[in-house]
PAKE-44860 format. One record per residue: residue in one letter; x, y, z of N, C-alpha, C, O in turn. Coordinates in pm, whole numbers, plus 50000, padded with zeros to 5 digits. Layout:
BEGIN
aXYZXYZXYZXYZ;...
***
This chain:
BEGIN
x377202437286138376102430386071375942435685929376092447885920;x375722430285836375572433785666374302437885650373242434585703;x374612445985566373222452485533372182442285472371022445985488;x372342430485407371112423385409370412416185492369332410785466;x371112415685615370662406985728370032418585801368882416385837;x370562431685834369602440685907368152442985858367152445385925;x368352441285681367052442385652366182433585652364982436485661;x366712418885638365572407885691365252408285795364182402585814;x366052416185943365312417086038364572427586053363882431086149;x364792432685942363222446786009362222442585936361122446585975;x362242434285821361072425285747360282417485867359152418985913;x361572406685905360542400786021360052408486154359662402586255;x360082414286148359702425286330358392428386230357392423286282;x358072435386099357182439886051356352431786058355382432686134;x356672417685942355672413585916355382404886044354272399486045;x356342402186167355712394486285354292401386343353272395186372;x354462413386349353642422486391352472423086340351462421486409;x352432426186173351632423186099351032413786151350132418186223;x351112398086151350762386486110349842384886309348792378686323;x350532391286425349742396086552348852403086533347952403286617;x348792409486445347372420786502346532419786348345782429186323;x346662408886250346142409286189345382392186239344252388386207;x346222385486309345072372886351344152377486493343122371986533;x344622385586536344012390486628342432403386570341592408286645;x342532404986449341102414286406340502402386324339312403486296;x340992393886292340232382786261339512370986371338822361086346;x339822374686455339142368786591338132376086628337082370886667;x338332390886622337242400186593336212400086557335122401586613;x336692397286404335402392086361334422382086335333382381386269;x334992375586399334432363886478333862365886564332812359886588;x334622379386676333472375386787332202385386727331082386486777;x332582390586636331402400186607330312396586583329322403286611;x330272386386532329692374886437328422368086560327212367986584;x329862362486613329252354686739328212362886819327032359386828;x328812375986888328252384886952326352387086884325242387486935;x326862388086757325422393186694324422385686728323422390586780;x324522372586705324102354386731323532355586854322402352786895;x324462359786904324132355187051323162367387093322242363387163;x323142377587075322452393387133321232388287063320222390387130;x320982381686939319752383086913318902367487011317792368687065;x319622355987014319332348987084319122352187242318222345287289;x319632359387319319202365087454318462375387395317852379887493;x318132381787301316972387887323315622383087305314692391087296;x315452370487300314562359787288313832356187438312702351287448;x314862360387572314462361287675314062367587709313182366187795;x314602382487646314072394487745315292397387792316262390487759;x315412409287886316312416187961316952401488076318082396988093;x315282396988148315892388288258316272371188220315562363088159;x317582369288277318122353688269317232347988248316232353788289;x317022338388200316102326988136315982320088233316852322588317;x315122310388268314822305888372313832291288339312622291988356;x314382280788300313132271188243312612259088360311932249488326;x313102261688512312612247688634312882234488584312092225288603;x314472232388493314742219088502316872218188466317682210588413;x316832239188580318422234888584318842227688661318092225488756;x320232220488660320492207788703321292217788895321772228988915;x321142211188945321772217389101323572219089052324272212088978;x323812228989116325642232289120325562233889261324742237289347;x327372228089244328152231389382329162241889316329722240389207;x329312254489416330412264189402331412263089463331422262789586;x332702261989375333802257689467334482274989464334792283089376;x334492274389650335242286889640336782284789684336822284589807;x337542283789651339012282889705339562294989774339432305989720;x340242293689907340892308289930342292307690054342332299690147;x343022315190034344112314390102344582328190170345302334690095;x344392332890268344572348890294343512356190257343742365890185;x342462354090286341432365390231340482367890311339292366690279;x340892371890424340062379990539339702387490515338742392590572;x340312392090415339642412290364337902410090325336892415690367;x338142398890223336772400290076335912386490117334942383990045;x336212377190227335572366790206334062366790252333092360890206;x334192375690362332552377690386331862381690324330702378090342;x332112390190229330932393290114331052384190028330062378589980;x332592380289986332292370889871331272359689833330722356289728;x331252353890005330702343090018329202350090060328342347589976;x328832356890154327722364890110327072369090019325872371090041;x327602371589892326772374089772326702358289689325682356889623;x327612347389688327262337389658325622328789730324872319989686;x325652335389833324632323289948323342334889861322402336289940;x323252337689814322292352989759322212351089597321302357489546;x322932344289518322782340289376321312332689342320892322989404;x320682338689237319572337889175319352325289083319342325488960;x319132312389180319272302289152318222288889220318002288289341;x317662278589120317132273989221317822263189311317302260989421;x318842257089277319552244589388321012250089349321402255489245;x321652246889465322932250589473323362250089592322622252989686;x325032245089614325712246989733326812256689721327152262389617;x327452258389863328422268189833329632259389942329462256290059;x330662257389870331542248089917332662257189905333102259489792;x333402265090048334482271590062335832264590142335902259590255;x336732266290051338172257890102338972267290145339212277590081;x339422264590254340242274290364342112265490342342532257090422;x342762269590239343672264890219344852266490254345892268190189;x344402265390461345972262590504346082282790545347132288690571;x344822288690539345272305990556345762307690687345272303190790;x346822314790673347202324090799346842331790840347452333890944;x345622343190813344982350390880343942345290936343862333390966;x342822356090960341772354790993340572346690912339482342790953;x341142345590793340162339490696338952328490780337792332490795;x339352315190829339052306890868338012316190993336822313090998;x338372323791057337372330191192336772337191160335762338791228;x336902343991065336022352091002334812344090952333672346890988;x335042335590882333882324890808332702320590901331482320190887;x333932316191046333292305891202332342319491238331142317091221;x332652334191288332202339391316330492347291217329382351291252;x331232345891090329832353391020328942347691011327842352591034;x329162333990970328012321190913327622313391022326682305491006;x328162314191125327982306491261328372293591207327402286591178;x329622287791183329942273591184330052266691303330332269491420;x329732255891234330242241791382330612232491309330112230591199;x331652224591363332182211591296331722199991272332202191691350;x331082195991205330812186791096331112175491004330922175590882;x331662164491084332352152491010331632148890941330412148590958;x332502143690808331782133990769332802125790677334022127590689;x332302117490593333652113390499333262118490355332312119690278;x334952121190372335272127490177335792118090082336942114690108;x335402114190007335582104889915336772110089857337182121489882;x337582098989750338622104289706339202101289530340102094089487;x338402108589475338462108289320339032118189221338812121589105;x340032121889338341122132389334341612134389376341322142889460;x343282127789368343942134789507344062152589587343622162389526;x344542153489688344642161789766345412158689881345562147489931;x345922170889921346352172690097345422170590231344252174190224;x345812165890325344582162090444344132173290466344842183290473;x342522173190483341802180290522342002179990740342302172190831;x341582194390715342042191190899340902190590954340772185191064;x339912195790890338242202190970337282204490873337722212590792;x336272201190849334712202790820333912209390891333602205491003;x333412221090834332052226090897330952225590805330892221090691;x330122230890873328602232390811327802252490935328062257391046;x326882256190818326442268390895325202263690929324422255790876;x325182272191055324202270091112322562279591057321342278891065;x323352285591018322212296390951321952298490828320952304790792;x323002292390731323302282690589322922269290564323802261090590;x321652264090513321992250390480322742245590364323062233790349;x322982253790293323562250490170325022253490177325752253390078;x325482256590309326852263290344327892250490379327472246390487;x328662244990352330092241190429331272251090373331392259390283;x332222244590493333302253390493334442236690518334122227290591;x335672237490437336622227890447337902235490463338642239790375;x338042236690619339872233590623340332225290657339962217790747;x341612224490565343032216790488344212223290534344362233990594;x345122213690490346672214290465346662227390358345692230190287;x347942234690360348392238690265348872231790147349772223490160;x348322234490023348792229289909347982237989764347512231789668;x347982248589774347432256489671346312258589621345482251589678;x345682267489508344972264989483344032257689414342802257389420;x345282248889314344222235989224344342226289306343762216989249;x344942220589456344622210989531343612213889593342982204089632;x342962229289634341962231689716341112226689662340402217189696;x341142235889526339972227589417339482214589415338272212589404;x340382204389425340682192989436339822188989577338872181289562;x340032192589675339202192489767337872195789735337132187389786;x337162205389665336472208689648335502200489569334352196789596;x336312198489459335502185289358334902171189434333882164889408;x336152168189560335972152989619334682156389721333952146589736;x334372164889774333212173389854332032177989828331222182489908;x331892176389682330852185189600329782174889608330082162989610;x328562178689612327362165589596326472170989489325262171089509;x327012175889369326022181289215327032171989102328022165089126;x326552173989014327322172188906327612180188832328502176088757;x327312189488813328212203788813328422211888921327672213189018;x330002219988891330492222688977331022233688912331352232288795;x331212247788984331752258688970332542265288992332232272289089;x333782268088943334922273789056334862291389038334872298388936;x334792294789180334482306689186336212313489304336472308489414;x337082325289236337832326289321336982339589429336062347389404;x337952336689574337102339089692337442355389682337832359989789;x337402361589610337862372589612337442384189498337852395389465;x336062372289446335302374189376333702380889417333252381689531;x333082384889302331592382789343330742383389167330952388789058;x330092377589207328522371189107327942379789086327662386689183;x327622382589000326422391088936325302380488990325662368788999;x324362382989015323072377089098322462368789004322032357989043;x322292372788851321682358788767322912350188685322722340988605;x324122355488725325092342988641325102331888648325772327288556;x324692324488710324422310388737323742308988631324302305888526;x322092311588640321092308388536321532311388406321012306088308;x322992324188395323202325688263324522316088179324782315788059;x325262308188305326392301388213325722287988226325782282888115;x325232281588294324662267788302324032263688171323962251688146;x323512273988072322222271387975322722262787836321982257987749;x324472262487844324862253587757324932241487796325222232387718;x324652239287936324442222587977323092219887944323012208287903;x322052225487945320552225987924320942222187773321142210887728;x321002235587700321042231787563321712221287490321112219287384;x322582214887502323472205187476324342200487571325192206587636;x323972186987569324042177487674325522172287626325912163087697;x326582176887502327832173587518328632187287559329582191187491;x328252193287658328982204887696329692200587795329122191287852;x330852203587848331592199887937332622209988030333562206988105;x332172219688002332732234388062331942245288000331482244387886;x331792255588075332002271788004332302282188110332272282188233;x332542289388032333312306388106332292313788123331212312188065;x332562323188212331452335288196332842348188202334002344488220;x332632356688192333272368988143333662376588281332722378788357;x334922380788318335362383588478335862401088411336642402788318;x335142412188490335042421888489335762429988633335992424088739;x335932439588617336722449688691336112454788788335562465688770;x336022448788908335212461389012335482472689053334542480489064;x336892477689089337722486089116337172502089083337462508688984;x336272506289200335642520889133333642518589138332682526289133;x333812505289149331822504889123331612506389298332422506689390;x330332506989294329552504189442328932491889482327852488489435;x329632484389575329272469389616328612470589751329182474889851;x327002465389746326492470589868325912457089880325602452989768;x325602447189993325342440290044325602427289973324682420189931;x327402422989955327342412789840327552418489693328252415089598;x326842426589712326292425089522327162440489465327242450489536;x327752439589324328042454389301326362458889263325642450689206;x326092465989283324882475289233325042485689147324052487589077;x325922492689130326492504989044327842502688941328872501089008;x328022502188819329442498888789329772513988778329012523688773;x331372512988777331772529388779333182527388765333712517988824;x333912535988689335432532188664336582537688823336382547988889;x337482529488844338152532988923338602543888923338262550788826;x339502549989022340582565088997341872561088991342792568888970;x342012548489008343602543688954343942540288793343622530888721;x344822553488769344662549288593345272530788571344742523688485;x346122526788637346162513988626345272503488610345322494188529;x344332506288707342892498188685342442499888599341862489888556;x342312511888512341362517388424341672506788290340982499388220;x343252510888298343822505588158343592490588171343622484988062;x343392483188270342712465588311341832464988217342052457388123;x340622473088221339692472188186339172470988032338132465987990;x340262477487960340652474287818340952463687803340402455987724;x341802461487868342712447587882341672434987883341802426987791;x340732432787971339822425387985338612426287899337902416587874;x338422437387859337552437787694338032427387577337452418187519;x339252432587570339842426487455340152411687501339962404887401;x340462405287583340472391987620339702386087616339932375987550;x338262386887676336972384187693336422387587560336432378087482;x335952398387514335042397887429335102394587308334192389787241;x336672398187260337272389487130338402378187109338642369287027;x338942382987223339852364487237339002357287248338832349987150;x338132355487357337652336887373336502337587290336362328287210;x335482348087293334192348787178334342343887085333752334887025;x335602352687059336292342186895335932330586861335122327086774;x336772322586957337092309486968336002299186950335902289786872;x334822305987091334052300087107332952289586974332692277586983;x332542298286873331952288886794332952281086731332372271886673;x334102280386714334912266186673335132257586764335502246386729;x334952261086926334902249887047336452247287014336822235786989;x337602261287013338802264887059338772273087186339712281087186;x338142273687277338462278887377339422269387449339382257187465;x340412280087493341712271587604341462271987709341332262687789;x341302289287729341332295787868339442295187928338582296687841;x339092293488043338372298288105338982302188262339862296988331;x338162312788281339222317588418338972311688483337992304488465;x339872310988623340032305188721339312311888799339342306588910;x338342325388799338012330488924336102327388858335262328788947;x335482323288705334412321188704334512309988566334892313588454;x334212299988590334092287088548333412277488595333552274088713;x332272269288484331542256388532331612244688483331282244588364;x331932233988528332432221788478331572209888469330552213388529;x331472202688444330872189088447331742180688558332962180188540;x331232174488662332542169988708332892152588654333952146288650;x332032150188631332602132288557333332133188528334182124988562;x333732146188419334502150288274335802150088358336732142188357;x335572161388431336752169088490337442158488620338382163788680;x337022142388671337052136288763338062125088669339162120688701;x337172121888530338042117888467339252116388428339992106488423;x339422132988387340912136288353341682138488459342722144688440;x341342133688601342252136588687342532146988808343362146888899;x341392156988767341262165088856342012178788781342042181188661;x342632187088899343662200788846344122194888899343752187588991;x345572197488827347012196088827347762205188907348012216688874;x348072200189001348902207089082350212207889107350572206489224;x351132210289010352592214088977352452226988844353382229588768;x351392232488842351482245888712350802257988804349712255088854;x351182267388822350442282088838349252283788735348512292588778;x348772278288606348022277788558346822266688538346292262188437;x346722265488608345832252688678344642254988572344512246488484;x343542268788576342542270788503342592264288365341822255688323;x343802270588291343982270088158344572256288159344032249888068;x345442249188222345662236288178344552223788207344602212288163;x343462230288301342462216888309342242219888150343022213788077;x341252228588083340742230387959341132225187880340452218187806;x342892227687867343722222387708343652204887725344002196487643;x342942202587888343752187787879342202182387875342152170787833;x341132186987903339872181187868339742180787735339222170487694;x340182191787619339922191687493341272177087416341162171187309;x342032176087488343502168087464342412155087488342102150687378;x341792148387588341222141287624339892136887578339652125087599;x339062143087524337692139887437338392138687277337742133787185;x339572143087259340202139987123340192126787129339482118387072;x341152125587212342112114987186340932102787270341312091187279;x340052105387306338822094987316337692092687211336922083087203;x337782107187108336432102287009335412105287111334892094787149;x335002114087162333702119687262333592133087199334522140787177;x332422134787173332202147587143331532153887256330702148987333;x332052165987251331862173587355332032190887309332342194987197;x331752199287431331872211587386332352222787466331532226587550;x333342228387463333592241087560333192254987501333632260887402;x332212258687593331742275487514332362286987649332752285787765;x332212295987566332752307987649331362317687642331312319087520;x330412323787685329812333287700329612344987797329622346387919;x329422353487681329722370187745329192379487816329622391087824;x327502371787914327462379987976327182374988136326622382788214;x327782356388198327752360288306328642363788319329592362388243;x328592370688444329472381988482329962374788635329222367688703;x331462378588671332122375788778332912389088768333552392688669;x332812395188873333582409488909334692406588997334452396889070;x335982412589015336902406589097337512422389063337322430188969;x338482423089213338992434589237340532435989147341312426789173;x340892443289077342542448589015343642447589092343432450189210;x344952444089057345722454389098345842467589071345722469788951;x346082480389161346422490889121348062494489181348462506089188;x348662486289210349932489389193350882480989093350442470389047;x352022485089061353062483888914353692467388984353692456788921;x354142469289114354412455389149353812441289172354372430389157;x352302444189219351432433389205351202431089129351272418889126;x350682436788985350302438388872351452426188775351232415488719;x352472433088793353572426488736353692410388773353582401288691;x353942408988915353492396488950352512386988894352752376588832;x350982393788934350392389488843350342384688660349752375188608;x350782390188627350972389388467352172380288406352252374388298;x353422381488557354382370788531353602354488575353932344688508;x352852353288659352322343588655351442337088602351282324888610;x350632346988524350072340488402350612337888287349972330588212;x351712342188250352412341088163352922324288136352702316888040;x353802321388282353812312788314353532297788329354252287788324;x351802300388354350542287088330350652286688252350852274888222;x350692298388096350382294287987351552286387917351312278387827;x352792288987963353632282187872353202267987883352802259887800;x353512267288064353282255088099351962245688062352122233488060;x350722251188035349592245787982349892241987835349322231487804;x350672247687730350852246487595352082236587583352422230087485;x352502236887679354292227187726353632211287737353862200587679;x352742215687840352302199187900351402192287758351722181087718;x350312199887691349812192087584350202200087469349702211087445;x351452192487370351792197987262350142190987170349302182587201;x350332199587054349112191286988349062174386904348092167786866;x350212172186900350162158386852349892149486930349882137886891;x349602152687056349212143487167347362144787153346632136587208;x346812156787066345042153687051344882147386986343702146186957;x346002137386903345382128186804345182133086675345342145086653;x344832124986582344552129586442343472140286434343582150886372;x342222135486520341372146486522341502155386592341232153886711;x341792163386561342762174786672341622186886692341542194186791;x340942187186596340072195686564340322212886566341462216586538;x339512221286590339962237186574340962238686696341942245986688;x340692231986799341862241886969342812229486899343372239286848;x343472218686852344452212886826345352222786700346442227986721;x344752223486602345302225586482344902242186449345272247286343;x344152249686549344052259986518344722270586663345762277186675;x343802268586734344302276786887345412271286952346132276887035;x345482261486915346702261486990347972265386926348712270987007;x348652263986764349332275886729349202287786763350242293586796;x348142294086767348112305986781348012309086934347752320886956;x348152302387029348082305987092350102308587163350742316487232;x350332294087073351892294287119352842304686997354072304886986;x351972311386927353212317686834352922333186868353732341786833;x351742336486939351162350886974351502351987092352322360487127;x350832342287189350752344587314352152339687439352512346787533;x352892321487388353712320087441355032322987411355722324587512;x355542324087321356762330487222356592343987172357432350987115;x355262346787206355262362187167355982371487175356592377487087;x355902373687335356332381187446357712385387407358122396987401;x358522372287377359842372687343360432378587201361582382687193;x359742378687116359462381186965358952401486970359672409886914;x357872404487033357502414787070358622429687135358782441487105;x359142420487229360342426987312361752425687223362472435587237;x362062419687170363152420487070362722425986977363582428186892;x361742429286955361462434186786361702454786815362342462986749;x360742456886960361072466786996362522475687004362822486586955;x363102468187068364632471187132365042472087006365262483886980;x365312462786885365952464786771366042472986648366912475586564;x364222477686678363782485086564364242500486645364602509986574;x364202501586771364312518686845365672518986832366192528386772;x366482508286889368212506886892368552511586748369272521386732;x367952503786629368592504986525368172515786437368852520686346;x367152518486468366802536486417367702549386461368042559986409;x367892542686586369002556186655370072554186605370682564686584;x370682543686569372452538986520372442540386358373482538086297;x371222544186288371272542586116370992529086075371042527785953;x370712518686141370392504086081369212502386019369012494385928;x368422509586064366802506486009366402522285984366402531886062;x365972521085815365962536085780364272538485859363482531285921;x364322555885802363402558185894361722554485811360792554185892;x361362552085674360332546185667360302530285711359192526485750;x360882524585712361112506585812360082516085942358862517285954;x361252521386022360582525486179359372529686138358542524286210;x358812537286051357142547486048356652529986055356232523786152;x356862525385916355492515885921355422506686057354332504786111;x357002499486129356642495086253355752499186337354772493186381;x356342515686370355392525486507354062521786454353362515786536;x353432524286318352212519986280351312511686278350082512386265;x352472498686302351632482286275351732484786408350622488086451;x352712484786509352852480086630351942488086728351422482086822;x351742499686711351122506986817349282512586727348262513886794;x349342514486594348502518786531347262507986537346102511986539;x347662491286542347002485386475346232477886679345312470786719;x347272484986732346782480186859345992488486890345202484386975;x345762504086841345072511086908343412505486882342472505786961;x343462499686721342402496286631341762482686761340612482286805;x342702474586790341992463886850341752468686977340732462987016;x342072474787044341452483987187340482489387177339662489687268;x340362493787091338972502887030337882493986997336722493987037;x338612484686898337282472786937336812466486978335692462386947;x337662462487086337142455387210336232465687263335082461787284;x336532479387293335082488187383333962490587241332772493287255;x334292489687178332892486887030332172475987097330992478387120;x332622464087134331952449687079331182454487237329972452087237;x331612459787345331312464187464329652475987453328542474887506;x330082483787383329472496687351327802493487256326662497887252;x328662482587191326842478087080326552465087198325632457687165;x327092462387303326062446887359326212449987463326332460987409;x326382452287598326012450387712326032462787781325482464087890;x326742473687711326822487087769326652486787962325782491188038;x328062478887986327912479788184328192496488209327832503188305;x328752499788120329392514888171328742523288096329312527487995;x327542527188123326612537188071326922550888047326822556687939;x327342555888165327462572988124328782577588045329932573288060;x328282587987952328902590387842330502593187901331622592487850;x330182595287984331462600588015332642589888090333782592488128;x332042579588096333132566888134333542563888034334732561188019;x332402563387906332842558187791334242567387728335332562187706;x334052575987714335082588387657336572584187736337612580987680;x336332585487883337942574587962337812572287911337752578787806;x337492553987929337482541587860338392543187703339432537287676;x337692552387620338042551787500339732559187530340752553587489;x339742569287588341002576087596341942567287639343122570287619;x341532551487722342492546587783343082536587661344282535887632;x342222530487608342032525087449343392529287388344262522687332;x343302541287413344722548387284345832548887366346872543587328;x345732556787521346852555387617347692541087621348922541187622;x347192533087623347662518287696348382513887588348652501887592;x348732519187504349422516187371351302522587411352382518187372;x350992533187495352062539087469352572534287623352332542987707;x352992526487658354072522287761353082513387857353822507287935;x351962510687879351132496887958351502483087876351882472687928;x351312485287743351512472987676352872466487712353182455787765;x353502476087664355252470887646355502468587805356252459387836;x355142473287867355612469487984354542453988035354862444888111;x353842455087994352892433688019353952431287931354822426888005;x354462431687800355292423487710356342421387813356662409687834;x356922430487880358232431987949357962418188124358732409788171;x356582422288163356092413188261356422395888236356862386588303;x355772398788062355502382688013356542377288000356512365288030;x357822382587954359032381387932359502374188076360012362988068;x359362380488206359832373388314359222365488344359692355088388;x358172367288333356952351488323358112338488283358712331088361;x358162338888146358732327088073360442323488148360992312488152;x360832332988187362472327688222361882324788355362602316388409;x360992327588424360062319988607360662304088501361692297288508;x358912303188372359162286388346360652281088288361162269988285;x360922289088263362412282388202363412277388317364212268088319;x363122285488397363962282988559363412276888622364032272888721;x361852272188604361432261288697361332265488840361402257688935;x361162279688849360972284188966359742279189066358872275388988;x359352277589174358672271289263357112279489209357122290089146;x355982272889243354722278589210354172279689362354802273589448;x353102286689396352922294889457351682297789471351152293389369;x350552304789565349282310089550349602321689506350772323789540;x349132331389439349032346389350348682355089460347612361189452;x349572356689581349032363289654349062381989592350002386689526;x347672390789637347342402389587347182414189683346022415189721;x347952422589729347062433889769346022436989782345302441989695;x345652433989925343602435589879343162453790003343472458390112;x342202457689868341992467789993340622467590108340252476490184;x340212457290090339362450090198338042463590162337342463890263;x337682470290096336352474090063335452468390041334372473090075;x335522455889977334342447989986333702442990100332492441990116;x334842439190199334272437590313333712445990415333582442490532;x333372457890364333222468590468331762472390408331112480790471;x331292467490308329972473090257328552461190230327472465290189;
***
């Protein structure tokens, strides 16, 4: 290779890098922005959820497949949410364990016909219940067919007009309801929002509910928890006041369902079901001239358990990887129409030049700049400023994700979680990252190979259900 071509490639590894972690502190400050907005506006309530006697009733869709471990509390702390109307609608999708007897046995079910309308396809349902000690309780088992067909079930079953998807392996903070609903109150063109999915792994969950947060003892988990700072509090915050949000998770999300009945339901041929309803509701109020709005806000809370092992973990991360190509694959942006608005002409580049091509860009830039430092190709100030942008500028955005954490909601109070926390901030730089880059990487050759999709099955250590 000639020496002017080695050096355009250590230009581009630089300035790729650069141009990542410099749109990424500009999202920052955005959410900083946002954050401020918003902290002074909830402090308009007070400490407790707002509460005005004219929220509209939700149905919670819980989807679940194998989860005998967590479902009794899960669904236990849902029937217990600080709300005034609401159902709790759990889909038994086809599980092979105990899931389904576990449910019959805790809630006292009995079977319950009735007819399900169909404004979404799905797989046959085999059985309907209802609790006996729940009125607000059914339970639907089905065919196997995943989890955005369960969903799907779930939507055709629901009797609110909003609807919530909650994964079963989850649990609620006790006023999140009252706290993500308030953009349907406030503006009547809202058509989704997120609430913020946090780390249980290490807190104390006593009847349903965590009551104590507290960091795990698996440094794996720990380093999650960064991970989910920085996703949550400055990825989608970001977004949120330009109404570019893509992603809302799949385990705490509330929808409108007209909206979402409209476009068809979830799509069931992507592992990313969450993220592709979103891109295709915002694809769809474009390309209709409806104004509408997707917000993301940061403090209901949905807690869900980690992986703490290297192989689930990995799994996991290859399959999100995955949805996302496939969510950015299925709606390129010339399909939102002229008015494409900020998630057409703004998030969604960035989401496909950071997030879906990243991975690939990231991992080659590595290998070439360490390879070619050791062989004499890339002198050694090239390598300083890389190690600098690449690991220096990440430490900066780790750090501010537990800032934006540290000035607004402070879940992890004692000084001394914070100090982890921060130590993990700088750790996760030096071999957690590169190895998700290395995850994401197999992610994309899964979509390139068109490999079969699948439920995300997880290692569970069934603690929730024991407390």
């Amino acid at each position: 290779m000639s020496g002017e071509f080695l050096f355009a490639l250590q230009l581009f590894f630089i300035g790729y890098f650069v141009l990542l972690n410099g749109g990424y502190l500009v999202l920052n400050l955005l959410s900083m922005l946002s954050l401020r907005s918003y902290m002074r506006q909830r402090a308009e309530y007070g400490t407790d959820a707002p509460y005005l006697g004219i929220e509209p009733a939700i149905s919670l869709l819980v989807p679940g497949y194998n989860e005998e471990a967590t479902i009794r509390t899960s669904v236990r702390s849902m029937l217990q949410l600080q709300y005034p109307d609401f159902e709790v609608v759990v889909i038994n999708d086809g599980s092979k364990d105990g899931t389904l007897a576990t449910l019959v046995e805790e809630f006292e079910l009995v079977p319950h016909p009735e007819v399900v309308r169909r404004a979404v396809p799905h797989k046959p349902i085999r059985g309907v219940y209802r609790s006996l000690r729940y009125g607000n309780l059914r339970v639907i088992d089905k065919e196997n067919g995943g989890k955005a067909d369960a969903l799907n079930v779930g939507i055709n079953v629901a009797r609110n007009r909003l609807f919530c998807a909650v994964d079963a392996d989850s649990i609620l903070q006790r006023d999140s309801l009252l706290r993500i609903v308030q953009p349907f109150i406030e503006d009547e063109r809202t058509v989704a929002a997120g609430g913020t999915v946090r780390i249980a792994n290490g807190s104390e969950v006593r009847g349903g509910f965590l009551v104590k947060s507290g960091l795990p003892r698996n440094l794996l988990a720990r380093m999650q928890i960064i991970e989910y700072l920085r996703a949550f509090l400055f990825g989608r915050l970001g977004w949120s006041p330009l109404n570019g949000v893509l992603i809302i998770s799949g385990a705490f999300g509330l929808f409108d369902r007209a909206r979402v009945e409209a476009v068809g339901g979830y799509r069931t041929d992507t592992v990313g079901e969450d993220m592709e309803l979103v891109v295709r509701l915002h694809r769809w109020h474009r390309r209709k001239r409806i104004a509408y709005r997707i917000r993301y806000l940061p403090d209901p809370i949905c807690w869900t358990e980690a992986p703490e092992d290297l192989g689930t973990l990995g799994r996991q991360r290859s399959r999100w990887q995955r949805g996302l190509a496939e969510s950015l694959m299925f709606h390129p942006p010339w399909r939102f129409g002229w008015r494409a608005g900020a998630a057409g002409y703004l998030a969604w580049p960035f989401m496909a030049l950071f997030e879906w091509v990243g991975p690939l860009i990231e991992l080659t830039g590595y290998v070439f700049m360490i390879v070619g430092f050791l062989m004499g190709w890339v002198s050694p100030v090239a390598f300083t400023v890389f190690i600098a942008v690449a690991l220096g500028m990440g430490i900066l955005l780790s750090v501010n994700g537990l800032l934006l954490e540290a000035l607004s909601f402070r879940v992890y109070n004692r000084s001394r979680d914070m100090l982890w926390l921060f130590a993990m901030a700088v750790l996760e730089n030096f071999g957690y990252r590169q190895l998700n880059t290395l995850w994401r990487c197999r992610g994309m050759w899964q979509w390139m190979s068109r490999r079969k999709h699948q439920w995300g099955a997880m290692k569970r250590s069934g603690q929730w259900g024991r407390m």
